[in-house]
N, C-alpha and C positions, 0 to 999 in steps of 0.2 A: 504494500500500500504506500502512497508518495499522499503526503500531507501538504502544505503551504511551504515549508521549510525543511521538513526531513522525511527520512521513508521509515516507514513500521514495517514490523514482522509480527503476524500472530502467528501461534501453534495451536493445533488442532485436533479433536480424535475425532472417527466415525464410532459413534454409539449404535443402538440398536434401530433399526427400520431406514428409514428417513433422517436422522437425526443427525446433525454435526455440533460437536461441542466446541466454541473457541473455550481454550484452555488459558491463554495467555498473548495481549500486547505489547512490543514495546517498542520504543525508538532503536532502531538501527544502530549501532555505531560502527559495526566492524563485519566484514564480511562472513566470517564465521559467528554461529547463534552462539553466545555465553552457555556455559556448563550450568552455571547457576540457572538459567532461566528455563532451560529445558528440564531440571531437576522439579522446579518453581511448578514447571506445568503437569510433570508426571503425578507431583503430588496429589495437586488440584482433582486432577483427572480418576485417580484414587482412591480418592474423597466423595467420589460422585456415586449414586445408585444406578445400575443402568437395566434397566428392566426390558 
């Protein structure tokens, strides 16, 4: 995604049916996604019920 000023990246899982979960946005800085942020979303993702 390309904003006004910077570009985002969200991560995402397919859940069950139809469903897409964003997990996590954030600003861009570096060509490779942060370890942390991808950790940030596994969490999230985790955390979730998927029925």
């Amino acid at each position: 995604m390309k904003g006004r000023d910077e570009l985002a990246r969200s991560l995402y899982a397919a859940a069950s049916g139809q469903t897409l979960l964003v997990l996590r946005t954030f600003i861009k800085k570096t060509p490779k996604t942060p370890r942390g942020e991808i950790d940030f979303a596994r969490r999230r993702f985790e955390g979730e019920e998927h029925a």
